[in-house]
Phi, psi and omega in degrees: 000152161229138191251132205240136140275065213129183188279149187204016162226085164278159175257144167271154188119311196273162218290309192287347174281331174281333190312325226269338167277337172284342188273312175304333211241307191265341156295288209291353167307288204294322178275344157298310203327277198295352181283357171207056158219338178283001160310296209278009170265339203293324186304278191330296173308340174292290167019276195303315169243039154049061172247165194266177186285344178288308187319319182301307170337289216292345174295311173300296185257016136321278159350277188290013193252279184302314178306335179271316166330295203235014185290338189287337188252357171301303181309268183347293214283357187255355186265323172266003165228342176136094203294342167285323190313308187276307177334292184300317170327330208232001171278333204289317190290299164307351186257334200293302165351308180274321181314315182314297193306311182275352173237052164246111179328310193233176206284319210279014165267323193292296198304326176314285162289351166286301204304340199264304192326328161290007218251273174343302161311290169336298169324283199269327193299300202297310186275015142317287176318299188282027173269313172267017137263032178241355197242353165227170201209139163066187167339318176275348162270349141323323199273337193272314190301318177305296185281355158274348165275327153351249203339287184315313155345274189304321160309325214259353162288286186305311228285323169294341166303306160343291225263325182286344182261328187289338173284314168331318175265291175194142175314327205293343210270345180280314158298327185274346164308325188298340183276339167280173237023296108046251203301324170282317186301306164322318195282305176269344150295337175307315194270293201300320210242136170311126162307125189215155145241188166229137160307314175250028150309148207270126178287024136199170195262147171310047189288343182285332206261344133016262181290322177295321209269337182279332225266306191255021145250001194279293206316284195333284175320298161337302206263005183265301167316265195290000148261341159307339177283312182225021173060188169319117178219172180279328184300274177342299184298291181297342175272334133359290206291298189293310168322333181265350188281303191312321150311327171293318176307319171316310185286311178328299161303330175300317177306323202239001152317160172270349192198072199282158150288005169232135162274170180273307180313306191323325196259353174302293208268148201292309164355290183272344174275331170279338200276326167300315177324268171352291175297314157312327191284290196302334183260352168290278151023273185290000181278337200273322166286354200238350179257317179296312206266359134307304169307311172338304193257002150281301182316291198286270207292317203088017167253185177286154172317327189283263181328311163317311177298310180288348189310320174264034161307297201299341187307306219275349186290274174344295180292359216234263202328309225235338204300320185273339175289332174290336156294308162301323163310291183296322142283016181247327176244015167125132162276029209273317212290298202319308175301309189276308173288344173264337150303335159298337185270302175300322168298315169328301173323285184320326194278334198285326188303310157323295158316355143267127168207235194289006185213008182312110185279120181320303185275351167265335182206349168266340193316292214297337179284323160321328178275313177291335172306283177313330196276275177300339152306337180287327185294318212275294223305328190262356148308308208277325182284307171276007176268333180280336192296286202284358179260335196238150170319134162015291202258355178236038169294303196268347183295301192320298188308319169294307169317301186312291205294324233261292188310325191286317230264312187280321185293320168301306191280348162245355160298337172299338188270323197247352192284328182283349204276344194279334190241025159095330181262132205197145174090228171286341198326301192318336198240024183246100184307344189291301170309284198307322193278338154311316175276344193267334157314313194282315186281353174271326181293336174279310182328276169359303180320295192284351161299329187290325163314323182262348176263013191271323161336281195295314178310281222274351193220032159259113195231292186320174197262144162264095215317155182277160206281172183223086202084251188217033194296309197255122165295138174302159172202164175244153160285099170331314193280313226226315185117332220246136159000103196206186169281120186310170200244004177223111173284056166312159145275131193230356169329101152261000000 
């Protein structure tokens, strides 16, 4: 149940069901937004503040550090105090963020203002969703589930097009978009959208298990970076080490919480732990194409901020058209076969990705590997979301849904810390086409790997059927990258 303040069964078609999609669809937009455009500013911010390729990693994954780190107590904390209250809390903390971000003179200020936009995401990303599922009901809120992810689509299509024509004119221009939107959102949730909490939210928040789970993903990343970087050393190695004790401590506090942020039961079960498996392989993957293949094609290829930014238009095009028949594929024969030929397909994509390089044709050689690229994602992602939905139980649906996204998101954030150093670029390399292309050859052939690894995953230890759905059990969910039917990015109470 939820407890609502203000009217909580809107119909859709009426004035107050648009306030309430337009205040949801343009939050969790401005966080899609900046998770895929500050890719295609970075050849510019290196430029602009002489940062080396690790400083680029860190623009990225400042961002994604803080945002995996706390999107789970993000949820919590808006289901006991109130989800709009924290949703504007964390759109407000996000516009202060990018300001930071668009005036920040040197990289460790830029870098600085990603963790706190993450900070911000965390905040606002979980209560979109549950702002409408606390505010329809019955049919229309299907119908509202539907049309924010449309819309969140269509944001998460255009936004890299965007974000390469606001580059063209300045990077800065990519953070400071956020505030006039910001500023509507805010306005209009303040006038428009009902306050609602849940009542049978666990009466205190996880902070051990939190602070542990923030505290060993800062360590991993770090020391995976500059030793992907700079080879072996002792500081990196002993902070290696602590980053895995602070993880063994995590799980240990979850088993004994009253009220973890990971349920334990959840891992119980075989299902639901390969199909997370799957998703750490594949989102690893896709963090490692979406930090590379811009740069590619500007540093290497020669293209513009715009066209680099449209290069994946066609993924999300695909998945926006085909993502729901491949979820209705898969529940009528099963996700074992979809999970397995789709990652096989997306690599194909990924090995074809090679062949760009300095004379390299958008339509000759980036369309068809994007489309094959796009193609298997389309197979995989939405099979893989209803496959952890339907392994955890009734009451632990949105704890599952957080967890998966908590797993894509952290699986992103550290092939990014460890897949370039590995594939040789690291220092100026970026700013060598020769060199960068070599390494942007070497990092697809690993990507590639790891989808094959998640369909062999997928082969051997994916096995039940996916039940047809029952009511309002399983939430519409997005591709962090894409927009499109992924592991959600909100651990609603989706309860009535």
């Amino acid at each position: 149940m939820t407890e609502s303040v203000g009217p909580a069964d809107l119909r859709m078609g009426t004035p107050a069901a648009r306030w309430v999609l337009l205040t949801t669809v343009l939050g969790s937009g401005v966080v899609m937004l900046d998770g895929t455009v500050v890719n295609v500013a970075l050849e510019r911010i290196g430029a602009d503040l002489g940062a080396s390729f690790s400083g680029l990693q860190w623009t990225v994954n400042a961002y994604t550090l803080t945002l995996a780190s706390l999107i789970l107590l993000g949820g919590s904390l808006g289901d006991r105090f109130g989800r709009r209250r924290v949703f504007v809390i964390g759109v407000v903390w996000f516009a202060v963020a990018s300001l930071l971000c668009g005036s920040a003179p040197t990289l460790p200020l830029l870098v600085a203002g990603r963790a706190l936009q993450g900070v911000g995401g965390a905040l606002l990303t979980p209560g979109s969703l549950a702002l409408i599922s606390a505010s329809f009901r019955g049919p229309d809120r299907a119908a509202a589930i539907g049309a924010w992810s449309g819309l969140g689509g269509i944001a998460g299509a255009v936004g890299p097009f965007v974000g390469g024509w606001l580059v063209e004119w300045t990077w800065r221009a990519v953070f400071l978009i956020n505030l006039p939107l910001a500023a509507l959102v805010v306005v209009v949730a303040l006038r428009h959208v009902p306050e609602s909490r849940n009542p049978e939210a666990a009466p205190g928040l996880d902070v051990p298990g939190t602070v542990l789970a923030a505290a060993a993903l800062a360590a991993l990343t770090w020391s995976l970076t500059v030793l992907g970087a700079d080879g072996a050393a002792p500081v990196p190695l002993a902070v290696l080490a602590a980053g895995l004790i602070a993880l063994a401590a995590f799980v240990a506090v979850e088993h004994r919480s009253p009220h973890p942020l990971v349920p334990p039961q959840l891992f119980a079960d075989r299902q639901f732990t390969a199909a997370n498996g799957a998703t750490l392989l594949v989102y690893g993957a896709l963090g490692v194409v979406f930090l590379l293949l811009v740069l590619q094609l500007q540093v290497v290829a020669g293209f513009s901020p715009t066209v680099a930014g449209a290069a994946l238009l066609p993924v999300t095009a695909i998945m926006l058209v085909f993502s729901a028949r491949a979820g209705a594929l898969a529940e009528r024969i099963g996700p074992r076969l979809p999970m397995t030929l789709g990652p096989l397909t997306g690599a194909a994509g990924l090995l074809l990705l090679r062949r760009v390089g300095p004379d390299a044709s958008w339509f000759a050689d980036v369309l068809p590997a994007v489309l094959v690229f796009g193609a298997g994602l389309t197979l995989t992602v939405a099979p893989l979301t209803a496959t952890v939905l339907a392994a955890a139980p009734d009451r632990f649906v949105g704890a599952a849904s957080g967890v998966n996204n908590a797993v894509a998101r952290a699986a992103g954030l550290l092939s990014v810390a460890v897949v370039p150093g590995l594939a040789g670029i690291s220092g100026t390399v970026y700013t060598d086409p020769v060199a960068f292309g070599a390494g942007f050859r070497t990092a697809m052939l690993i990507a590639a790997g790891l989808l094959a690894v998640a369909s062999v995953v997928s082969y051997l230890l994916i096995r039940r059927p996916i039940p047809a759905p029952v009511g309002e059990r399983v939430p519409v969910q997005r591709c962090h990258h894409c927009g499109i039917a992924a592991p959600q990015a909100h651990p609603a109470d989706t309860r009535s």
